[in-house]
Biopython code that builds the backbone (N, CA, C, O; Angstrom):
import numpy as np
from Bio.PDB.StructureBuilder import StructureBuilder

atoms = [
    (1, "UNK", "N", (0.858, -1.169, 0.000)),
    (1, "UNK", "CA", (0.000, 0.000, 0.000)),
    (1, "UNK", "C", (0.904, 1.231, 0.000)),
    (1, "UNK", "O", (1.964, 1.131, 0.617)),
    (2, "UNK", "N", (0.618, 2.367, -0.609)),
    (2, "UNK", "CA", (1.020, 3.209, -1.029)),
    (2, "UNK", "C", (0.785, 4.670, -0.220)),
    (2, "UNK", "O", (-0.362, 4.993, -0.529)),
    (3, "UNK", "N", (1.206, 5.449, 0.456)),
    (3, "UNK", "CA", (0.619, 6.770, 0.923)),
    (3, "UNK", "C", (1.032, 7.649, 0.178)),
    (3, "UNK", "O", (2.217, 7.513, -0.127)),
    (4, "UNK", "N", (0.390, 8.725, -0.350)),
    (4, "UNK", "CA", (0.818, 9.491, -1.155)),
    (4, "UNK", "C", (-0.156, 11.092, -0.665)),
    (4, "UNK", "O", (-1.296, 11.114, -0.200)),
    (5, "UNK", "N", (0.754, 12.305, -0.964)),
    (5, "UNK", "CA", (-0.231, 13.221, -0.292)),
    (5, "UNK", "C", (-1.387, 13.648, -1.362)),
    (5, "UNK", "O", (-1.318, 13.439, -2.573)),
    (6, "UNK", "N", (-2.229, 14.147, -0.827)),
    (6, "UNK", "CA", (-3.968, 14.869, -1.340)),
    (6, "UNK", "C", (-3.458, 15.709, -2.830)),
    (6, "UNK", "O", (-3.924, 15.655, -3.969)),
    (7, "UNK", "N", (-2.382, 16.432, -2.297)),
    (7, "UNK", "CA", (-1.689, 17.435, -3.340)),
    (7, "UNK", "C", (-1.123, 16.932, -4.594)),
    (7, "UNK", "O", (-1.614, 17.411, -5.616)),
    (8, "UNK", "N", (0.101, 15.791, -4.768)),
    (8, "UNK", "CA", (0.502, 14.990, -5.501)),
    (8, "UNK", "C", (-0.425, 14.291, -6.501)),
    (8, "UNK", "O", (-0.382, 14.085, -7.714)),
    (9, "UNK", "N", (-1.451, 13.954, -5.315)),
    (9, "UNK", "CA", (-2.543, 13.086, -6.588)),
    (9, "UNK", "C", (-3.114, 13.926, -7.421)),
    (9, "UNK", "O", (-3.180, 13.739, -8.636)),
    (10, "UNK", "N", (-3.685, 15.174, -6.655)),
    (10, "UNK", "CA", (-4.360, 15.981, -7.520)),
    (10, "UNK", "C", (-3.609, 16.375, -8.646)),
    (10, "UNK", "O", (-4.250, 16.689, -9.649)),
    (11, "UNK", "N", (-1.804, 16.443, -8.698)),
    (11, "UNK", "CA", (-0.944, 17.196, -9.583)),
    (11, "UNK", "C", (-0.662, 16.360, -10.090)),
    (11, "UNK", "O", (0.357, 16.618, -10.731)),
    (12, "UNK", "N", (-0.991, 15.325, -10.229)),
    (12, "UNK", "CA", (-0.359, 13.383, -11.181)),
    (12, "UNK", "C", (-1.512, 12.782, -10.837)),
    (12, "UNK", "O", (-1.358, 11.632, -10.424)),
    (13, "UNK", "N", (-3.166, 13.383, -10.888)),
    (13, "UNK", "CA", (-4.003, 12.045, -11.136)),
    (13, "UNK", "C", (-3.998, 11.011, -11.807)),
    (13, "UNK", "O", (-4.065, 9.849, -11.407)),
    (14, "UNK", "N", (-3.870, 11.642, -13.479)),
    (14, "UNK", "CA", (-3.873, 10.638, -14.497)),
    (14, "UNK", "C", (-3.088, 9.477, -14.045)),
    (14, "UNK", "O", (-3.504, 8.319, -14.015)),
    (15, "UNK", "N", (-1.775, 9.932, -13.654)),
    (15, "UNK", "CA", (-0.315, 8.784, -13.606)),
    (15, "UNK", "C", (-0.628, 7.963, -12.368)),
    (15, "UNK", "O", (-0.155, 6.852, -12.128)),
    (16, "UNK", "N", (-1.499, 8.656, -11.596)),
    (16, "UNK", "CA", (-1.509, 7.662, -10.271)),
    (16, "UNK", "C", (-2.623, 6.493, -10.732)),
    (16, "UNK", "O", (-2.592, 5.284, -10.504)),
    (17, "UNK", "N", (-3.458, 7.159, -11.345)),
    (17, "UNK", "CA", (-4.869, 6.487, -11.548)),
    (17, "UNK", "C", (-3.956, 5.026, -12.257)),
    (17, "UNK", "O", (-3.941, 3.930, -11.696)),
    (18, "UNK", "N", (-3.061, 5.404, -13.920)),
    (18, "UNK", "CA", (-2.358, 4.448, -14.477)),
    (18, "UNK", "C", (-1.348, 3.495, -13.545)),
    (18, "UNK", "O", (-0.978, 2.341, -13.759)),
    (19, "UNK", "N", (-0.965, 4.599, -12.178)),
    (19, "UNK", "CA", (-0.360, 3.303, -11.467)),
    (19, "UNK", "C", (-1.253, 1.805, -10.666)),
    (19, "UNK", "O", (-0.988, 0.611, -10.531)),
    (20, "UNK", "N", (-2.286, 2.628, -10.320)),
    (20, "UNK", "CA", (-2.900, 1.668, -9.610)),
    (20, "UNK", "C", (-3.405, 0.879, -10.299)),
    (20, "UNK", "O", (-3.712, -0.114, -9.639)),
    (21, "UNK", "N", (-3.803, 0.757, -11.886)),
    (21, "UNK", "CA", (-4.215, 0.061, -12.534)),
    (21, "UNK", "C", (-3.418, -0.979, -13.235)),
    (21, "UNK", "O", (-3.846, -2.035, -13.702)),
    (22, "UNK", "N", (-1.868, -0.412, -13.243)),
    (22, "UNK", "CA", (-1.004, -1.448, -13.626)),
    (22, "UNK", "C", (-0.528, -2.498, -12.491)),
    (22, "UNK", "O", (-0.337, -3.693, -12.712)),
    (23, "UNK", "N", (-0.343, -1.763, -11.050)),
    (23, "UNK", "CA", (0.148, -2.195, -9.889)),
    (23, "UNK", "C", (-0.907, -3.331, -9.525)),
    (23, "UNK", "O", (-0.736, -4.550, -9.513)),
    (24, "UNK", "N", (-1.913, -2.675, -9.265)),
    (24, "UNK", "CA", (-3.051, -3.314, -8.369)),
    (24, "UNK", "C", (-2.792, -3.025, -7.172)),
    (24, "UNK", "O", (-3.088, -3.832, -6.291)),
    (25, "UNK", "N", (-2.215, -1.877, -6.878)),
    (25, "UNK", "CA", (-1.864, -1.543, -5.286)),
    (25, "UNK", "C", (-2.709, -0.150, -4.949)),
    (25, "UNK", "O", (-2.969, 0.805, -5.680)),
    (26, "UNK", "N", (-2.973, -0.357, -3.824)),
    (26, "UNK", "CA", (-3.896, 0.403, -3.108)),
    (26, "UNK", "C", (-3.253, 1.920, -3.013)),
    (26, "UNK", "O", (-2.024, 1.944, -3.083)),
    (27, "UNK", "N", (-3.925, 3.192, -2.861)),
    (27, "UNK", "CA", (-3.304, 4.277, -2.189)),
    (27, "UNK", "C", (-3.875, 5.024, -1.498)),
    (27, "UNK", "O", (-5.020, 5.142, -1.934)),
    (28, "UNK", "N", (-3.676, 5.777, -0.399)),
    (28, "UNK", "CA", (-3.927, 6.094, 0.406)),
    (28, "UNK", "C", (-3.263, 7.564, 0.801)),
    (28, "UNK", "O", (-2.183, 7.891, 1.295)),
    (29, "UNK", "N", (-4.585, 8.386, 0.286)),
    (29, "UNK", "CA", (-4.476, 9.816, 0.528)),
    (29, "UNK", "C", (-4.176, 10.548, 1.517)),
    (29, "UNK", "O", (-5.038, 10.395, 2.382)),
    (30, "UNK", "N", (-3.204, 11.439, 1.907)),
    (30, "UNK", "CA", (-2.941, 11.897, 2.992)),
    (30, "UNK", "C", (-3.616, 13.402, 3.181)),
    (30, "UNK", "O", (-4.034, 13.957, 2.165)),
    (31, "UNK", "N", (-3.686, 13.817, 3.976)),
    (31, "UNK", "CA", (-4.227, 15.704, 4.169)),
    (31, "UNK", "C", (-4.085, 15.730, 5.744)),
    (31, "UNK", "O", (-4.744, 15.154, 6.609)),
    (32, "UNK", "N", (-2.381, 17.087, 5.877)),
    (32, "UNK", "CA", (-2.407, 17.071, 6.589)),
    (32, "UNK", "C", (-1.608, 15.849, 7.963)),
    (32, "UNK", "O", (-1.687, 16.022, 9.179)),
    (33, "UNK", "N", (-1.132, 15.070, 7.483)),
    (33, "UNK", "CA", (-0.547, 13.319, 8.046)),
    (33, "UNK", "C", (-1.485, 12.534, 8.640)),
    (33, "UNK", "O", (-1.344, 11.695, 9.529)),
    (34, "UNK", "N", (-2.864, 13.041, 7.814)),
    (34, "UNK", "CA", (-3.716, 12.467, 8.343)),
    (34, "UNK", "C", (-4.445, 11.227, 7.319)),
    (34, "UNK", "O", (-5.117, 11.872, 6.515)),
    (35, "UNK", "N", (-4.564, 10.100, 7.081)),
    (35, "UNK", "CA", (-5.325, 9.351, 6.310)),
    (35, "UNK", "C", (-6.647, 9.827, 5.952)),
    (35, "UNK", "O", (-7.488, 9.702, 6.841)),
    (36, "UNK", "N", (-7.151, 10.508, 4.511)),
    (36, "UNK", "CA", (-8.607, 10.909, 4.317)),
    (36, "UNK", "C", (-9.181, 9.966, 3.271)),
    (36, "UNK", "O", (-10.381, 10.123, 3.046)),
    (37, "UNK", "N", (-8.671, 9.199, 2.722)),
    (37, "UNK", "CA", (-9.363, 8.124, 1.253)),
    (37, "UNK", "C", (-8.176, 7.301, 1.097)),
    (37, "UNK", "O", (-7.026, 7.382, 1.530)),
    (38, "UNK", "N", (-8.948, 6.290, 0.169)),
    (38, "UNK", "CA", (-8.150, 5.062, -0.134)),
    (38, "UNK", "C", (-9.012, 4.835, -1.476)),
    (38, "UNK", "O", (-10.227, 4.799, -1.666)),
    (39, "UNK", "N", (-7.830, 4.688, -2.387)),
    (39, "UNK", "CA", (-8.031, 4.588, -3.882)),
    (39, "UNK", "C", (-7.443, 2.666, -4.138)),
    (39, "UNK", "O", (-6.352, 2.158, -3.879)),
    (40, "UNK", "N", (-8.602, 2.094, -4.680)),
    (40, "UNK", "CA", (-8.276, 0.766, -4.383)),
    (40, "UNK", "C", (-8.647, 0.422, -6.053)),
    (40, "UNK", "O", (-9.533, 1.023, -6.661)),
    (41, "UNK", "N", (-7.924, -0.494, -6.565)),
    (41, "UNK", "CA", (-8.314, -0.787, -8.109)),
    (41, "UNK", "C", (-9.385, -1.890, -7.910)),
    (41, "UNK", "O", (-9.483, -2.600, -6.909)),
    (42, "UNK", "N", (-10.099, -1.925, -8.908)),
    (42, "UNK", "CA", (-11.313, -2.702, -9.343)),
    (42, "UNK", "C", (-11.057, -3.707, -9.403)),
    (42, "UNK", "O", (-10.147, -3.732, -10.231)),
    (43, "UNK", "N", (-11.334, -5.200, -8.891)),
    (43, "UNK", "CA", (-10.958, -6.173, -9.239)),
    (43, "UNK", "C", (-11.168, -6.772, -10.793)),
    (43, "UNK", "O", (-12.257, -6.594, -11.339)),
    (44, "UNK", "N", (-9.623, -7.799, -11.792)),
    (44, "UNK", "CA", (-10.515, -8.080, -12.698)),
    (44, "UNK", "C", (-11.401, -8.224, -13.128)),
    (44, "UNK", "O", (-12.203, -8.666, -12.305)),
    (45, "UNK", "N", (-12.068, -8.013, -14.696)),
    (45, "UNK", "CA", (-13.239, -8.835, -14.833)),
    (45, "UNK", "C", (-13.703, -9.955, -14.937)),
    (45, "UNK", "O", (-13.142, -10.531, -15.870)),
    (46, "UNK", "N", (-14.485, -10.602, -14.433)),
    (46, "UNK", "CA", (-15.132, -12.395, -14.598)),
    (46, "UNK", "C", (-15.631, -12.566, -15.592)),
    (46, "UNK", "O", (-15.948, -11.439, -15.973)),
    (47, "UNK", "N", (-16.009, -13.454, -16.499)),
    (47, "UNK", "CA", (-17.388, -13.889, -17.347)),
    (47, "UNK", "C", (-17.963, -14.741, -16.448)),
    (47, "UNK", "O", (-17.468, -15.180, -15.410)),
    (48, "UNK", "N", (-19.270, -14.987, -17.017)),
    (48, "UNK", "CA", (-19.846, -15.762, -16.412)),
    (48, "UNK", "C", (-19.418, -17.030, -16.351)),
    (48, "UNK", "O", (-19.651, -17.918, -15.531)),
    (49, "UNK", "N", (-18.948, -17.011, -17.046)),
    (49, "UNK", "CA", (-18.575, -19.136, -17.698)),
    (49, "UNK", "C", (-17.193, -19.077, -16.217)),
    (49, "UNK", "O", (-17.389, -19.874, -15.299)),
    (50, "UNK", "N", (-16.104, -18.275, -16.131)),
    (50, "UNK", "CA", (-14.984, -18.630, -14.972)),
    (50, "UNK", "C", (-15.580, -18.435, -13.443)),
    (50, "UNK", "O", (-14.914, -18.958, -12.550)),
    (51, "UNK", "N", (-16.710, -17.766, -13.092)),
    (51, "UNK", "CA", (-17.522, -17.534, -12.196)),
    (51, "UNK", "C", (-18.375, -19.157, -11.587)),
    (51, "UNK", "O", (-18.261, -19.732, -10.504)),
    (52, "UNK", "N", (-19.134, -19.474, -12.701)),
    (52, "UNK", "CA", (-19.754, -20.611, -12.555)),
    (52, "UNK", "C", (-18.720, -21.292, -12.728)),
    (52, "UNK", "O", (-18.913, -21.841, -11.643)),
    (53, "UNK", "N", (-17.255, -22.053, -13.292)),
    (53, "UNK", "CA", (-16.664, -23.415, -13.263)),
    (53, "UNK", "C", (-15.993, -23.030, -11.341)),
    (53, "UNK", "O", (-15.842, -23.938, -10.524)),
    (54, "UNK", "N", (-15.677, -21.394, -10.995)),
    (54, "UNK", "CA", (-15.139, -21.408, -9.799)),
    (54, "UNK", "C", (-16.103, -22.344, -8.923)),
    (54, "UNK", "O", (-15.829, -23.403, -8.359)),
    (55, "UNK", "N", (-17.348, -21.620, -8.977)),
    (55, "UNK", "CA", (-18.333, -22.615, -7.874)),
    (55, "UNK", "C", (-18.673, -23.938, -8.136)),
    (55, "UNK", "O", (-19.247, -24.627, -7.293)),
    (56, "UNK", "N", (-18.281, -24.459, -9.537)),
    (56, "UNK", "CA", (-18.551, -25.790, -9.551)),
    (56, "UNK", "C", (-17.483, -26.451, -9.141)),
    (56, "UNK", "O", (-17.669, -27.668, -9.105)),
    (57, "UNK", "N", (-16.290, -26.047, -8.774)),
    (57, "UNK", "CA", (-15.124, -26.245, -8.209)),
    (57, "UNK", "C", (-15.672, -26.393, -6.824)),
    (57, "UNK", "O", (-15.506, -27.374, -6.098)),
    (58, "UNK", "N", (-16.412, -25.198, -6.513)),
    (58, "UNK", "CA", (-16.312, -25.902, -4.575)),
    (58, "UNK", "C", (-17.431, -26.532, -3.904)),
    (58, "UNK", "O", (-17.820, -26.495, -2.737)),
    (59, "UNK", "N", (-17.972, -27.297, -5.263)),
    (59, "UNK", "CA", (-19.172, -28.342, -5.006)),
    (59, "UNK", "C", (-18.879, -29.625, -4.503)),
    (59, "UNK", "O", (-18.163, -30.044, -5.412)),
    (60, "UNK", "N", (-18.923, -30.243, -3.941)),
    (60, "UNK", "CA", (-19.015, -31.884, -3.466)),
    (60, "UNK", "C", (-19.350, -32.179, -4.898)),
    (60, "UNK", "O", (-19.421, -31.387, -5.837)),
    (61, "UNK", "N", (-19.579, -33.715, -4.875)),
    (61, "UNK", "CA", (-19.676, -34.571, -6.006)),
    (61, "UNK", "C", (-20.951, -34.323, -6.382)),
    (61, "UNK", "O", (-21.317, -33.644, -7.341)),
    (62, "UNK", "N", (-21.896, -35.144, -5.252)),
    (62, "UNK", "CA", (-23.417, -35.152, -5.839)),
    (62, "UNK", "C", (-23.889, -34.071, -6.367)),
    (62, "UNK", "O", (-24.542, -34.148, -7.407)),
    (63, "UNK", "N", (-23.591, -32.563, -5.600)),
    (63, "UNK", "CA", (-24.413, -31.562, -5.716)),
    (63, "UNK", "C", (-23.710, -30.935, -7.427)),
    (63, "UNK", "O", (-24.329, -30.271, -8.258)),
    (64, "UNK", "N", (-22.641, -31.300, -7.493)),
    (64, "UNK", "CA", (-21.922, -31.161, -8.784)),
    (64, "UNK", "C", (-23.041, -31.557, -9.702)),
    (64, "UNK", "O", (-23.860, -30.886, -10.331)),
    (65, "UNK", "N", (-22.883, -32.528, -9.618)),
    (65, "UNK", "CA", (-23.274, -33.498, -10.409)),
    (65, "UNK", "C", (-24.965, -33.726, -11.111)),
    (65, "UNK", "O", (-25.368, -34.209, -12.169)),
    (66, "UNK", "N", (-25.864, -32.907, -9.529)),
    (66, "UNK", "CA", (-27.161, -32.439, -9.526)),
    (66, "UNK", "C", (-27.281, -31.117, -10.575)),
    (66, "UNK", "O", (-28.084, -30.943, -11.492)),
    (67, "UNK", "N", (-26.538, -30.531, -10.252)),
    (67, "UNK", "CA", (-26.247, -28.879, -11.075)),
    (67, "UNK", "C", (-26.385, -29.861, -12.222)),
    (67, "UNK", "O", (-27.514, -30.274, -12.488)),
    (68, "UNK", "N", (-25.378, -30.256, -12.900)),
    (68, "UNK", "CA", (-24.585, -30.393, -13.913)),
    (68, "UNK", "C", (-25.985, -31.196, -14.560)),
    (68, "UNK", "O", (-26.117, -30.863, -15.738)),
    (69, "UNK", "N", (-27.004, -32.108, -14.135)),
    (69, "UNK", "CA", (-28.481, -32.780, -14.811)),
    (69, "UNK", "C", (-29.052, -31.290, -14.899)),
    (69, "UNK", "O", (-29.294, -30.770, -15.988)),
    (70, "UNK", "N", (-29.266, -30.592, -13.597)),
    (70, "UNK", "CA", (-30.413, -29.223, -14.388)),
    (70, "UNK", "C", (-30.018, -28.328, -15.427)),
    (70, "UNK", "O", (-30.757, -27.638, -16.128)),
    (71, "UNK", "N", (-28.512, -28.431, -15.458)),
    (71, "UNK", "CA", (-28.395, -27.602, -16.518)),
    (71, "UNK", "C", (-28.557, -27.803, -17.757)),
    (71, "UNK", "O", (-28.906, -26.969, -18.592)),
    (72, "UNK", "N", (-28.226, -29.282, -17.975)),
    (72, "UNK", "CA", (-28.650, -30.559, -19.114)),
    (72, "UNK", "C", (-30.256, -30.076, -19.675)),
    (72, "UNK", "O", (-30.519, -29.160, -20.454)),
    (73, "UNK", "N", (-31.275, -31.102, -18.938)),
    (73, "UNK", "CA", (-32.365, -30.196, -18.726)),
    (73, "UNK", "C", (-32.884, -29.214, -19.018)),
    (73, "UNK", "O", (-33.837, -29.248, -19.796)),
    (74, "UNK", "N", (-32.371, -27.892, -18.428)),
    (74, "UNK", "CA", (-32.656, -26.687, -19.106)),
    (74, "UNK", "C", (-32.592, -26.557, -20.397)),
    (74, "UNK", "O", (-33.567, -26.217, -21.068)),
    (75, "UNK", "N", (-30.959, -26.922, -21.084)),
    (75, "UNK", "CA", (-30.896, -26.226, -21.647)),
    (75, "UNK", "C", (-32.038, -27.899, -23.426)),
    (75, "UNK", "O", (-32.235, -27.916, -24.641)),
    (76, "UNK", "N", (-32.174, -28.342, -22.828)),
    (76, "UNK", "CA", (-32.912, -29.401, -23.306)),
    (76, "UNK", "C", (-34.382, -28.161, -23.525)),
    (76, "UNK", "O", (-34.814, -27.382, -24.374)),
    (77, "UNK", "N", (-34.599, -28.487, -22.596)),
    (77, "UNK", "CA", (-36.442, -27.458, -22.983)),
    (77, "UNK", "C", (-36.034, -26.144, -23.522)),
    (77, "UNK", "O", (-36.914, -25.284, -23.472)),
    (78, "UNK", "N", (-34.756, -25.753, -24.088)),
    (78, "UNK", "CA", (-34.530, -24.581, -24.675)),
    (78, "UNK", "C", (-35.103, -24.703, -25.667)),
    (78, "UNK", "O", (-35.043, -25.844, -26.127)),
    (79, "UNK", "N", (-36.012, -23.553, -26.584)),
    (79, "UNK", "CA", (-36.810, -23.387, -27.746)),
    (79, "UNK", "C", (-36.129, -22.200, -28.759)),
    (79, "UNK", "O", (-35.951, -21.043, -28.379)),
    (80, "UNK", "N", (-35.802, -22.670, -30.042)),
    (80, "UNK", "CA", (-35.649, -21.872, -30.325)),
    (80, "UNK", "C", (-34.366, -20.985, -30.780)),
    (80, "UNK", "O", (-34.090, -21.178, -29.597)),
    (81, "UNK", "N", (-33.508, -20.352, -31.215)),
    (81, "UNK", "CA", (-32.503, -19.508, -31.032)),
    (81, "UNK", "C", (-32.814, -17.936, -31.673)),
    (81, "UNK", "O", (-33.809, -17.685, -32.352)),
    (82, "UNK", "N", (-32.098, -17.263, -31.430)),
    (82, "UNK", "CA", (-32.430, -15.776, -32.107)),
    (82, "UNK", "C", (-31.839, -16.026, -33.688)),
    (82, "UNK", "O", (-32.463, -15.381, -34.530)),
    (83, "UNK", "N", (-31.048, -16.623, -34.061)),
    (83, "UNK", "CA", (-31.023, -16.499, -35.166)),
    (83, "UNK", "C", (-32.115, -17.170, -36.344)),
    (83, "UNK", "O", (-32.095, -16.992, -37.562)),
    (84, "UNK", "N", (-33.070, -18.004, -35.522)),
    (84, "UNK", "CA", (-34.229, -18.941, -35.952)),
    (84, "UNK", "C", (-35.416, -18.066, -36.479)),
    (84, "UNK", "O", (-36.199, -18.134, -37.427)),
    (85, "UNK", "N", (-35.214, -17.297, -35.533)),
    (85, "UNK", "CA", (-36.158, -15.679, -35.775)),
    (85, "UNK", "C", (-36.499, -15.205, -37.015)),
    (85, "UNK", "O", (-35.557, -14.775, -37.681)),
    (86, "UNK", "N", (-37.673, -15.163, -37.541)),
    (86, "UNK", "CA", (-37.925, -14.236, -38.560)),
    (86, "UNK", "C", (-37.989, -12.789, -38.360)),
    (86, "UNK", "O", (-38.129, -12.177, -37.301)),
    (87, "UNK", "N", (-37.823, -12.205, -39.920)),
    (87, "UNK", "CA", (-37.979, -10.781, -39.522)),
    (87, "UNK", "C", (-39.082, -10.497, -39.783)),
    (87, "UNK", "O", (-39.449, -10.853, -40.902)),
    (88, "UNK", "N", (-40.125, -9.730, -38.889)),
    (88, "UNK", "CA", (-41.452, -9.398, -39.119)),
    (88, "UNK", "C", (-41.297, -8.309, -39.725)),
    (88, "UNK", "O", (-42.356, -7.708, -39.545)),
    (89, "UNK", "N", (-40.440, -7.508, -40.504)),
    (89, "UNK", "CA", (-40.661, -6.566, -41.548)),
    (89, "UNK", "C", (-40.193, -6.784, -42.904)),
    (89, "UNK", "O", (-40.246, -5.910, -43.769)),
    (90, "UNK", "N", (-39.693, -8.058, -43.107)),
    (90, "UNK", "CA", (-39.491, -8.795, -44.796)),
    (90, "UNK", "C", (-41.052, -9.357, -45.148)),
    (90, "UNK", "O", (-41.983, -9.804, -44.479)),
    (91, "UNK", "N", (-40.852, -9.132, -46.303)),
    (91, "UNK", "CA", (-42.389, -9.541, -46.907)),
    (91, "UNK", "C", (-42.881, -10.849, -46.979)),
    (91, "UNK", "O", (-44.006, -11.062, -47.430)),
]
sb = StructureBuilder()
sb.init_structure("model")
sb.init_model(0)
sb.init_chain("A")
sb.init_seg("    ")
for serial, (resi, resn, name, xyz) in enumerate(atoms, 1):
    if name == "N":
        sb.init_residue(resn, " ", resi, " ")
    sb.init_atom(name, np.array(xyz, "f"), 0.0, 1.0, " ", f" {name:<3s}", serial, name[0])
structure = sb.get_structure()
């Protein structure tokens, strides 16, 4: 973690903003030697697909395995796709 003063950031936002985004390290505004904010970067982004294999990771077997039939299932009674679609304004 990083302390840096109120003044500095304001006079090198851009560069701080680019540090924390390359770093992934936190900073922490001073005013005064006093701590007033903490500038923390965004965690990566997920898709859905690395989100769901994480939690199917911290499933037991059965309940794995239960998921893994409803999703079967579901996607079984799926109807349809958008590209199946007609266009209701061609003749």
């Amino acid at each position: 973690m990083k302390t840096l003063s109120a003044t500095d950031v304001a006079r090198n936002f851009s560069a701080v903003l680019d540090r924390i985004e390359r770093d992934q390290e936190e900073v922490v505004l001073v005013r005064n030697r006093r701590p007033v904010a903490r500038l923390v970067p965004e965690p990566p982004a997920a898709d859905a697909l690395s989100v769901f294999g994480d939690l199917y990771r911290t499933l037991d077997d059965n309940t794995a395995g239960q998921l893994a039939l409803a999703v079967r299932r579901a996607r079984a009674r799926r109807r349809g796709r958008v590209s199946e679609l007609r266009n209701p304004w061609a003749g």
